[in-house]
N, C-alpha and C positions, 0 to 999 in steps of 0.2 A: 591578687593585686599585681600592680607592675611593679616588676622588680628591675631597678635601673643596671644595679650592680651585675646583678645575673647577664643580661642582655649584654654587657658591655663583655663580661665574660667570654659568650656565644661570641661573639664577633670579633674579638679578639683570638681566637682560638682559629674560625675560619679566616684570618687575614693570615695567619701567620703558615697555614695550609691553602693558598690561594688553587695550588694548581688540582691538590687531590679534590679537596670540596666542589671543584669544579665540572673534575672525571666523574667525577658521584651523584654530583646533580644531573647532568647529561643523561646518566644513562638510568634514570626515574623520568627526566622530561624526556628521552626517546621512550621511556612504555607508554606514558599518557598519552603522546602526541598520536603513536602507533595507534591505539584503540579508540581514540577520535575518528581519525582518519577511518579505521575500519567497520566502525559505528555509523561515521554517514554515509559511508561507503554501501552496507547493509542498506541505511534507509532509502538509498538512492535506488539500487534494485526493487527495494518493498515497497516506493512510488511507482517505479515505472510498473510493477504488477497491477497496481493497482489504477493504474491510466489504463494499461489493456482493458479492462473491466468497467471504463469507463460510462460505454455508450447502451450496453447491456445489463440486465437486471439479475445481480448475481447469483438469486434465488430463481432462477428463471431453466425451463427444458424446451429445447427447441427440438422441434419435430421433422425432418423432410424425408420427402420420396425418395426412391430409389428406385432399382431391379432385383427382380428375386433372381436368385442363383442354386438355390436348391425345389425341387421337385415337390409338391403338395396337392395330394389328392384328386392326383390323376391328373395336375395343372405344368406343363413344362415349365421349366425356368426361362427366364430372359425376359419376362413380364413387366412395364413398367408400372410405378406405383404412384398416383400422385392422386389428392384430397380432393376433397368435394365437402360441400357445405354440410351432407349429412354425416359425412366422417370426424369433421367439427365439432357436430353437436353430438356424436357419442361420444366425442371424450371429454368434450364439458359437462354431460351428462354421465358418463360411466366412468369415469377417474377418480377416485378419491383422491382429496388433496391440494386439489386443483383451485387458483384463488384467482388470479386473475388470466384471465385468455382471448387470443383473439389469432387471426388467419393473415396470409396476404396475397393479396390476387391483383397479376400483373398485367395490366391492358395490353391488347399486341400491337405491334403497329407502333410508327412512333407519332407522339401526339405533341401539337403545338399549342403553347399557353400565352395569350397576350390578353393585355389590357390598356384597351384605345388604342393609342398607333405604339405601345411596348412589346415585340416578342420576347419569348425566351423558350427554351429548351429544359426541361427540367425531370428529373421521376418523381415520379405519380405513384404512390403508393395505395391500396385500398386495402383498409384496413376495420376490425373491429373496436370500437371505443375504448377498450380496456390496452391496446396497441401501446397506448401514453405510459404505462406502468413500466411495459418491455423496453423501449426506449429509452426510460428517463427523460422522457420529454417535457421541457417546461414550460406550460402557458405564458406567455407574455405579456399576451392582451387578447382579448373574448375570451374564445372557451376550445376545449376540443370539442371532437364528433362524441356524440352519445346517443345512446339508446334510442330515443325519438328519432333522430335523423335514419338510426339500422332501419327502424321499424317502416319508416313511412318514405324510404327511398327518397330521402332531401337531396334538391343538389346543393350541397353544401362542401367547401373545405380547409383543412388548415394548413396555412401553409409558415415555411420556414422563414426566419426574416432575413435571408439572402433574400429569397423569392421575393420580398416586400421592397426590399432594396433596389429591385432590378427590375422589378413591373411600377412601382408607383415611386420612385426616385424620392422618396422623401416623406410621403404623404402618407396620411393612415388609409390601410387596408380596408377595414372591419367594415361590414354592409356591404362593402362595392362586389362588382361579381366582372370573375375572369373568367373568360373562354377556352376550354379543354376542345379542342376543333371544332370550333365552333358551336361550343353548348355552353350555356353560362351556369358558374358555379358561384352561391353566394361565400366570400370570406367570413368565416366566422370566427377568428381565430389565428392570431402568430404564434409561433415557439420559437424556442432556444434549445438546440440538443448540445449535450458534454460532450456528445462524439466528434470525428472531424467537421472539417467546415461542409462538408459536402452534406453531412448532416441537416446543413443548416439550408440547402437548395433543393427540399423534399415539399412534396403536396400531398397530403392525404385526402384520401373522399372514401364514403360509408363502402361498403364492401357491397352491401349489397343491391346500392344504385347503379357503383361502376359495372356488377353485373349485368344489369338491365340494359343499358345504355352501350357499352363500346360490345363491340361483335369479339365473335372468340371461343377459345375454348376455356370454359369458365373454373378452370383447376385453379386448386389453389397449391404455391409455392411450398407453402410450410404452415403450422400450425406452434405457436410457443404458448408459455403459459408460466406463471407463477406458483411458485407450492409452498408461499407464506413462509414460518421460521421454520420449516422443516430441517431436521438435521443430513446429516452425509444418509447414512442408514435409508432414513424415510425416503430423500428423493430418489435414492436408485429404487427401492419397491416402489413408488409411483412411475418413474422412465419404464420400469418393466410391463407395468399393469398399460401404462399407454400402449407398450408394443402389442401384448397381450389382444387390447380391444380391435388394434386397428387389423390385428392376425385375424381376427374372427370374423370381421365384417367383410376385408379386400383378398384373404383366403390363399393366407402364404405363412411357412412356418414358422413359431413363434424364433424360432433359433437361425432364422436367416438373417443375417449383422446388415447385407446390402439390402435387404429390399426397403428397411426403413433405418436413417440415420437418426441415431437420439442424441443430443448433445446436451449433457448435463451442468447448466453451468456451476451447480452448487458441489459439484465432485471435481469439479475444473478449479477454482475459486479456494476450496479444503486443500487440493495436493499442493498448492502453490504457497496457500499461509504455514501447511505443514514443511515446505523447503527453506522457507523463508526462514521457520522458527529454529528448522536446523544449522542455518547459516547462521543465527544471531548467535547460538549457543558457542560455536566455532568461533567464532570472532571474540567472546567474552572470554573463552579458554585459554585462546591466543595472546588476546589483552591482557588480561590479567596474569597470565605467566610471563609475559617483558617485564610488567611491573615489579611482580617479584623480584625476579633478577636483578634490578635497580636497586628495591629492598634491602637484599644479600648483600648488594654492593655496600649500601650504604648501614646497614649493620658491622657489616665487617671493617668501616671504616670507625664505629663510633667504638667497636670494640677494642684498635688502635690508639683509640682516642683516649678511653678509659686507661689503656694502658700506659700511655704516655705520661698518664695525670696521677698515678699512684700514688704518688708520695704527697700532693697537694693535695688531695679526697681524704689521705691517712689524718692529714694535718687537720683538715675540715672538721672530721671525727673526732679526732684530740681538741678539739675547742669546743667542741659541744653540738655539730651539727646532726642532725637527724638525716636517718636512712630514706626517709623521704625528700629533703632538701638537696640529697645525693641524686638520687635517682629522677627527680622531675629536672635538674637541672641538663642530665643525659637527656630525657627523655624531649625535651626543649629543643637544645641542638635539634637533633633528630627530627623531626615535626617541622623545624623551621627548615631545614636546608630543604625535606623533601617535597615541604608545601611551596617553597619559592620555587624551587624547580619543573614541580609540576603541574604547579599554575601557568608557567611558559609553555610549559609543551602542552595543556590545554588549550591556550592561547592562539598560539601558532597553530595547531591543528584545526581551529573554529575558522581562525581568518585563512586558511589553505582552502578548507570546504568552501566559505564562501564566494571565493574566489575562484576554485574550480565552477560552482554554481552558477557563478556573473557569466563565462567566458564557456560553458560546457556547449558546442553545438548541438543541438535539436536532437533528442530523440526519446521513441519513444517505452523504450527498454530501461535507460537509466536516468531516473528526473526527480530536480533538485535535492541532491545529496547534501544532508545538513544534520544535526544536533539539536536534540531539542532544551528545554528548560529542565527536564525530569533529567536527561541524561549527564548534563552539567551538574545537576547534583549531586547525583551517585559518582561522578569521577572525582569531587570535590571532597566527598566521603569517604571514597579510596585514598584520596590523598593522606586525609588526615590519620587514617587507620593502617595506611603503610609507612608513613613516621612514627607512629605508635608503636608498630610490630616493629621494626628497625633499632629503636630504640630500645627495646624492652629488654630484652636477654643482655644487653652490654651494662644498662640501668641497673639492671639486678645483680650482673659481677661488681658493680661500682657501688651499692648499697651493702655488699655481704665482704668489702675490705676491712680487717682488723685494721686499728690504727696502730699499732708494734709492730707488724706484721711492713704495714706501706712505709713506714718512719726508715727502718729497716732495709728497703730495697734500693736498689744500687740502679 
């Protein structure tokens, strides 16, 4: 229950110590404020990791050519190495693992896109239907490329809604058909990618139309692919087993790093949440060792405090008060000074984050640094169990005073 008496106590005791209760609170609201700050500070890093990874699919091995630079089987090095459709389908055929895949094959030449009297300039991607997974590409309206279109060389394409934006000013796409130099492609299809805007000024068409249709040399770029919930472990034996197939088929050693680049983004993705998880711990170390300090502070003030009160506690005692009415009345102080305190530097640390957050220029390394709801509680929980510990060992000299003994002292 409230106890009026008590509370008037409390606050009588801090007026009459205005200036120390003040140094004590200060330095509990400097650890809180500290470990806010260092908290969104963390999150703000462990966003912007996680913006890099935005536009790519973090389960995802991306495949490209190279040159060989070691010697195999009687083949000189210096050899370049780039994909072909059958090299494709041996590792959608020969990988285990493998869940979603597709190639991309670059027209040569630069090719102009209009519709009615709109030009533009744009890449042109060809791609296989499973592409939309690698990208995180989001339909917006119709559909992507699929299968039927691979199979039956549609000209069809999806394009970005920049590209919607700047060929039809306004109007829907879907049906109408745009000319890739002069060969009409039906639109079946807008997206939205996470990644830059540039993202958004992409054209896709079937891989294997753009084959047919633009001249060339019909290599393809790269080859990626998805390996589902596979852990760290799995995907490196699947990146291996790819190098593996494509060593056998294009007949260069499995141990040449240049002749085939593999980029693992689920081993990329792991080291980064494992830095990340390392900084969080650092930052909790660090936070929570200021706090203490403040603690210390403010134990060693209530322990002052108790002492100053000796002969009043002795008197408490000699009337009849209980070891517990002693001690929760320390233990109150205690709890209150450090909960008002470091409610502020809560405070002031939330609104500093936010405020850095409003005003932080663009980028894409550190984004929006901020605090969440979970982490407001746990600091809220510190709180109240660093007035607790604060108060406890001085509670407890002020619960185990004899009353002869406090009557007694000078």
């Amino acid at each position: 229950m409230f106890d009026l008496d008590k509370w008037q106590e409390i606050l009588d005791t801090i007026r009459a110590n205005k200036l120390r209760t003040l140094l004590t609170g200060f330095s509990v609201a400097w650890g809180i404020f500290m470990l806010i700050i260092l908290l969104g500070s963390g999150n703000g890093l462990a966003n912007g990791i996680e913006y890099q990874f935005r536009d790519d699919a973090v389960n995802s091995i991306w495949v490209f050519g190279g040159q060989t630079s070691l010697p195999h089987r009687g083949l000189a090095p210096g050899r370049q190495i780039r994909f072909k459709a059958g090299d494709f389908a041996a590792v959608r055929d020969g990988v285990d693992g493998v869940e979603h895949i597709t190639a991309r094959y670059y027209p040569q030449g630069s090719l102009t896109v209009s519709y009615g009297s709109e030009y533009g300039t744009y890449d042109i991607r060809s791609v296989h239907p499973d592409h939309q997974y690698l990208e995180k590409t989001i339909v917006k309206n119709g559909r992507f490329l699929n299968e039927v279109d691979q199979e039956q060389f549609r000209k069809v394409a999806a394009i970005g809604q920049k590209v919607e934006q700047g060929l039809f000013k306004g109007r829907s796409s879907i049906g109408e058909y745009i000319n890739i130099n002069g060969i009409p492609f039906k639109v079946v299809g807008t997206f939205e990618d996470a990644g830059s805007e540039s993202e958004n000024e992409k054209i896709y068409l079937p891989i294997s139309t753009s084959e047919r249709i633009f001249a060339g040399d019909k290599r393809y770029r790269n080859i990626m692919f998805t390996v589902g919930d596979a852990g760290l472990v799995e995907s490196q034996g699947i990146a291996q087993d790819t190098r593996a197939v494509l060593a056998q088929r294009m007949r260069f050693s499995e141990d040449d790093e240049r002749a085939v680049f593999v980029r693992n983004n689920v081993e990329e993705f792991q080291r980064f949440v494992s830095l990340m998880a390392g900084i969080r711990v650092f930052i909790w170390v660090i936070g929570i060792g200021t706090i203490l300090a403040g603690v210390v502070g403010v134990s060693n003030i209530m322990m002052i405090v108790v002492q100053e009160r000796t002969r009043e506690i002795g008197v408490r005692k000699a009337l009849g008060a209980t070891p517990w009415s002693i001690v929760s009345l320390v233990l109150q102080e205690s709890i209150f000074i450090t909960a008002i305190a470091g409610y502020f530097g809560l405070v002031l640390g939330v609104f500093l984050l936010e405020l850095v957050s409003e005003n932080l220029p663009a980028s894409d390394f550190f984004v929006n640094p901020n605090v969440n709801l979970q982490l407001a509680i746990v600091a809220t929980v510190l709180l109240v169990t660093a007035g607790a510990i604060a108060g406890f060992f001085p509670a407890r000299k002020a619960a185990g005073i004899r009353p002869v003994e406090a009557l007694r002292d000078e």
